[in-house]
C-alpha positions in Angstrom: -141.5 -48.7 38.0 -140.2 -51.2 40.4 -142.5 -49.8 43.0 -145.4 -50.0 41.1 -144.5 -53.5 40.0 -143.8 -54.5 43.7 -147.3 -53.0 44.5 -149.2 -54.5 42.3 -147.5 -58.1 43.0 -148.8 -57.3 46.8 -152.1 -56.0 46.2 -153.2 -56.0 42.5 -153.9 -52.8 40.1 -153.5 -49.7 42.3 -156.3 -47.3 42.1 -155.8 -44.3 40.2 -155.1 -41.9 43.1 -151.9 -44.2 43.9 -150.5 -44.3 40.4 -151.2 -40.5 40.7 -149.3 -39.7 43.7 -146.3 -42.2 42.1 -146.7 -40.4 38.5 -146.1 -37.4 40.9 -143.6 -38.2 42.5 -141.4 -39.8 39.3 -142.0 -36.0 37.9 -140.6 -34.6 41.1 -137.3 -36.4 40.8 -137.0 -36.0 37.2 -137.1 -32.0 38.1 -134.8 -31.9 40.8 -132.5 -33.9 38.7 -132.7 -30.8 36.2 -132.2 -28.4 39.0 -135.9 -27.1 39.6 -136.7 -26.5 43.2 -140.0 -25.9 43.2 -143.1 -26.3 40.6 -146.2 -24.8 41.6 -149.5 -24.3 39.4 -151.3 -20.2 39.1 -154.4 -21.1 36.7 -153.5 -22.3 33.3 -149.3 -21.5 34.0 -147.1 -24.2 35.7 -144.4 -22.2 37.2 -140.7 -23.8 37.6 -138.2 -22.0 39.7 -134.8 -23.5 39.1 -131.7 -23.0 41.6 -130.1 -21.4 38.5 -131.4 -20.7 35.0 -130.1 -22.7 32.5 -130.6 -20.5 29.1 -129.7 -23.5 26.7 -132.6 -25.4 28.1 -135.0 -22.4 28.6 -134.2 -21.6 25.3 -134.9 -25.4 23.9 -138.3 -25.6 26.0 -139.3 -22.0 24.5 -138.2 -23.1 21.0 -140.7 -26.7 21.8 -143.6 -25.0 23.2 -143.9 -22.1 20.9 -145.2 -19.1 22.3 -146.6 -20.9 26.2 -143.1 -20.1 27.4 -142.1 -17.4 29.6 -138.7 -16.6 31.7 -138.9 -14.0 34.8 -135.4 -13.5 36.0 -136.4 -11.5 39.3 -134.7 -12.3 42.4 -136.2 -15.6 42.0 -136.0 -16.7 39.0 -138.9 -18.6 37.4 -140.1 -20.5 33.6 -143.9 -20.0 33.0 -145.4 -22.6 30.7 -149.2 -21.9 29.9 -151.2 -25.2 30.0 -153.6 -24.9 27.3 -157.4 -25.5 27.5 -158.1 -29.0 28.0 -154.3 -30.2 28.5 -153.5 -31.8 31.8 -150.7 -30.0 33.4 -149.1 -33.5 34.5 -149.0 -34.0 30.6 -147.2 -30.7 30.4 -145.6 -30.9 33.2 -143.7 -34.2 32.2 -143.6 -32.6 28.4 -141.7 -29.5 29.4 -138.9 -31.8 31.8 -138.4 -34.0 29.0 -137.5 -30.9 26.5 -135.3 -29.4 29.5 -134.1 -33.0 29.9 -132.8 -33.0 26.2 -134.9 -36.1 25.4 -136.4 -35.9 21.9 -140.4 -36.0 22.1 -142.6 -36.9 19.3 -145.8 -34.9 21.1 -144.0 -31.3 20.7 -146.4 -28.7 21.0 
């Protein structure tokens, strides 16, 4: 927040890609605070790959997003979560670390 504030003290309202990329980047460090390594996107799935799989909070975002949840414990071990038709996957995205996060949400889906 404080960088947004300092930019828009500088050089008014950022356009929308820059509060994207910062939106982006706050997700980022919420998820490497929980562990997650890497997020990437396959169609409608967002896939996080954590360094190690914590069950209780698999378990919680499963239990929250009813159904859109999947675990794949392979050699690399990944969560699914299915974005569903017209959902943003930034909305889900920041949805899903807030679950694994432990934060209550009033939006559960």
């Amino acid at each position: 927040m404080d960088i947004t504030d300092e930019l828009i003290d500088r050089f008014g309202d950022p356009p929308e890609a820059v509060k994207g990329l910062i939106d982006v980047s706050l997700l980022r460090n919420t998820a490497a605070s929980l562990g997650i390594k890497e997020i990437s996107q396959r169609a409608d799935s967002l896939m996080l790959y954590p360094e190690t799989v914590d069950m209780e909070k698999a378990s919680l975002l499963a239990a929250t997003l009813k159904g859109r949840v999947m675990l794949n414990a392979g050699a690399k071990p990944y969560l699914t979560v299915k974005v569903g038709k017209g959902e943003k996957p930034l909305d889900i995205l920041r949805l899903a670390l807030s679950v694994m996060a432990g934060e209550s949400t009033s939006a559960k889906k």
